[in-house]
DRENLUM-636492 format. One record per residue (C-alpha): residue in one letter; x, y, z. Coordinates in steps of 0.001 Angstrom, whole numbers, plus 500000, padded with zeros to 6 digits. Layout:
REM residues N
aXYZ;...
END
This chain:
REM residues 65
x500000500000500000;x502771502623501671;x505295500437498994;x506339503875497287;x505618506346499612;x508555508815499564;x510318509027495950;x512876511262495359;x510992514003494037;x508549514041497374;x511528514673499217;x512524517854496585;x509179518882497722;x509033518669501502;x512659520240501532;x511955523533499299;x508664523918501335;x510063524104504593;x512665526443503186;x510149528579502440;x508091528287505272;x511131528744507710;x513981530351505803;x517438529239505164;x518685530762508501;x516770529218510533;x516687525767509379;x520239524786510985;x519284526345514133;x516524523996514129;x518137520826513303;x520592521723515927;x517629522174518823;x516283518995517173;x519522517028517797;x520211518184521165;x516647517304522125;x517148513694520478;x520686513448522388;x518878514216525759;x516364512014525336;x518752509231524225;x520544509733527291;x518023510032529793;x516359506545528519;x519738505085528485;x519785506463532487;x516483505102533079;x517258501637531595;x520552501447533189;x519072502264537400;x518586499186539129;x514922499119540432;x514488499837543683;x513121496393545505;x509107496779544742;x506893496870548255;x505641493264547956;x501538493687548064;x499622492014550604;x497432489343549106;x493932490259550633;x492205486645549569;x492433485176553400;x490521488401555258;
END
């Protein structure tokens, strides 16, 4: 269905749009933000995965009262 989504030319398109839309300037400064945001996020999931859960209260099975 999606077999041929992005050709070449579709790319042309999207690029010279957002030029227009956002200027030449301020394209790099975006891309920039963009990677530092993607960096940050890398790291703090790689911070998360990497703590060692703290031991989990055990809950108290109810089914005896």
């Amino acid at each position: 269905m999606l077999r041929n989504a992005f050709e070449p030319w579709h790319l042309i398109l999207i690029i010279t749009v957002l030029v227009l839309l956002f200027g030449s300037k301020k394209l790099p400064d975006m891309a920039r933000g963009l990677g530092r945001s993607m960096r940050i996020l890398k790291s703090e999931a790689k911070a998360l995965k990497d703590e060692q859960p703290a031991e989990a209260p055990r809950a108290e099975s109810t089914a005896g009262r």
